[in-house]
C-alpha positions, 0 to 999 in steps of 0.5 A: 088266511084261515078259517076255524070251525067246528063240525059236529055230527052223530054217526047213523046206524046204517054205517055200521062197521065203516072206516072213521074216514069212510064215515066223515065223507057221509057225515061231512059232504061239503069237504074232499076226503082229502081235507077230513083225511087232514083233518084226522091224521092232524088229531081234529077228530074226536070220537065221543070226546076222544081224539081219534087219528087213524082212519082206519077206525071203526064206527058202530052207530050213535058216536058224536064226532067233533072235528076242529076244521080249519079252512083256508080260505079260497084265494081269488085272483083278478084279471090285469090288462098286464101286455103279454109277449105271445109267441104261440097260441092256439086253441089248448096252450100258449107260449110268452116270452116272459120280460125280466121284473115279472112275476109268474104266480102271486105270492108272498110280496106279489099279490098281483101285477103276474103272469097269472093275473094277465092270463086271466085277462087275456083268456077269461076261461082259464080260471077253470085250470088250476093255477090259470093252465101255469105249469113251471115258472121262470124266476121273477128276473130270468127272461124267456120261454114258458109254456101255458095249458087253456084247459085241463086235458092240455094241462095234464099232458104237460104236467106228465111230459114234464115228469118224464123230462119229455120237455126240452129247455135250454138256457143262455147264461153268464157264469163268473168265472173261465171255465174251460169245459162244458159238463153235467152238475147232477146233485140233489137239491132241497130248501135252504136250511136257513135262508128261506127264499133260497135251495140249495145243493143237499144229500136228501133232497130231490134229483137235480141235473144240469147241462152246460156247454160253454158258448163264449169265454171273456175275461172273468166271464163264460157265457153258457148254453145249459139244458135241464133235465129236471126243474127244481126251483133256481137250479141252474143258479144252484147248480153253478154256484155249487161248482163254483161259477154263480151266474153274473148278476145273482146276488143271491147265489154268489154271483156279484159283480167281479170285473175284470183287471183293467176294465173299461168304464163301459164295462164297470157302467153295464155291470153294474146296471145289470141288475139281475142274474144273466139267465135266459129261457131261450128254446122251448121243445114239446109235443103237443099235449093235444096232437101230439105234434112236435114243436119249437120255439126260440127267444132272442136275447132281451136287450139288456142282455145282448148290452152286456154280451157286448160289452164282455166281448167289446172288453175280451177284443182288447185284452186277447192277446194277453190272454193264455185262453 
């Protein structure tokens, strides 16, 4: 929701010679100069009726400024009694478990029922930390690992070491497809130019890099331990579709149901149960952002998971021997 107003105000002559924007901070306090800086370069500042959009300009005293705001409206949160697997916690950071069908951060579709609204239940004093001390997000149905600051040094720390890749985070998945080697996917992502919940592998986007070393292969399936070096929105699932190899589960990369020749009907029923891509955050490795202590977490499999391991590796036992692999 947005807001629209008009400010208006006449330039004093005591600021004489000051920049337009230097001038809007004096005349308008209530607002950051990055908002009026907004405001200029979107041409919703005028000068003695003139549109005016470089800062840069000079003021002499006497001009009536007008500027067309438009607010967004601060958003409010509210705090759910939602259960949180903690697996660490201290007096700067906690570490959850996140479950599959959790969503990190309100949005479009998930006004609440968050990660965020149950750490703001949890832990009341991190509504003074942008976005409730969250700084990365696993998908709503990607299990596993995250990372939460109590406070804004703690936050800032992390949101540095995660810019200079100081944080390590390695995932367990299911891939479609055998895949004979482990490598490197290092291709520059970007928004889907047409579907928009989606990225997508493109030339201008951003740096991207995943690595990935097979754990077990099954028929039509290789599970996979991945390590990212950066953190871009669905990467891993980006990334695997883009070679060729969609993780088991994600309909929205590619990776529908594929079962083998032959299945058996435990391994129909468990595929098609599996209703989400097989993807889990199973270590977390950080220095401190406080002690700078190094230290390590892991997360064992979610049941459904370890289900459909099983039950590939229950459908590889009685087709091995026919296998050239």
């Amino acid at each position: 929701m947005t807001q629209q107003m008009i400010l208006t105000a006449e330039v004093s002559a005591d600021l004489l010679g000051a920049r337009l924007d230097q001038a809007l901070a004096q005349l308008f306090p209530d607002y950051s100069r990055s908002r009026l800086k907004v405001w200029i370069d979107d041409s919703r500042v005028k000068v003695n009726g003139k549109i005016v959009n470089k800062a840069r300009e000079k003021v002499f005293g006497g001009e009536q400024i007008e500027v067309n705001a438009e607010i967004e409206e601060e958003i409010r949160f509210d705090p759910q009694n939602i259960p949180l697997n903690i697996v660490y916690e201290d007096e700067d950071i906690i570490v959850i478990n996140k479950p599959k069908n959790l969503v990190v951060h309100p949005g479009a579709g998930n006004p609440d029922g968050t990660v965020l609204n149950a750490l703001l239940y949890h832990y009341p004093p991190i509504t003074e930390v942008p976005r409730a001390g969250i700084v990365h997000r696993l998908d709503k149905d990607t299990t596993g690992l995250m990372v939460v600051a109590k406070n804004i040094p703690a936050q800032t720390h992390l949101v540095t070491a995660l810019q200079k890749r100081q944080i390590t985070r390695e995932y367990e998945a299911v891939a479609s497809g055998i895949m004979t080697q482990g490598g490197k996917v290092d291709e520059p992502m970007a928004r889907h130019p047409t579907k928009r919940t989606a990225m997508a592998v493109h030339p201008m986007g951003k740096p991207a890099i995943t690595h990935y070393r097979i754990m077990e292969r099954f028929r039509n399936y290789t599970r996979l331990r991945l390590r990212l070096e950066t953190g871009r929105t669905h990467q891993i699932r980006v990334h695997m579709a883009y070679i060729a190899h969609p993780l088991l589960g994600d309909q929205l990369y590619g990776g529908r149901p594929r079962p083998p020749k032959g299945a058996s009907e435990e391994l129909l029923s468990v595929l098609r149960g599996f209703q989400r891509q097989a993807l889990h955050a199973a270590m977390l490795r950080l220095a401190h952002p406080i002690t700078g202590e190094m230290m390590e977490w892991h997360a064992p499999l979610p049941e459904d998971f370890v289900e459909l391991i099983h039950a590939l590796k229950a459908d590889y036992e009685l087709y091995k021997d026919q296998l050239d692999y």
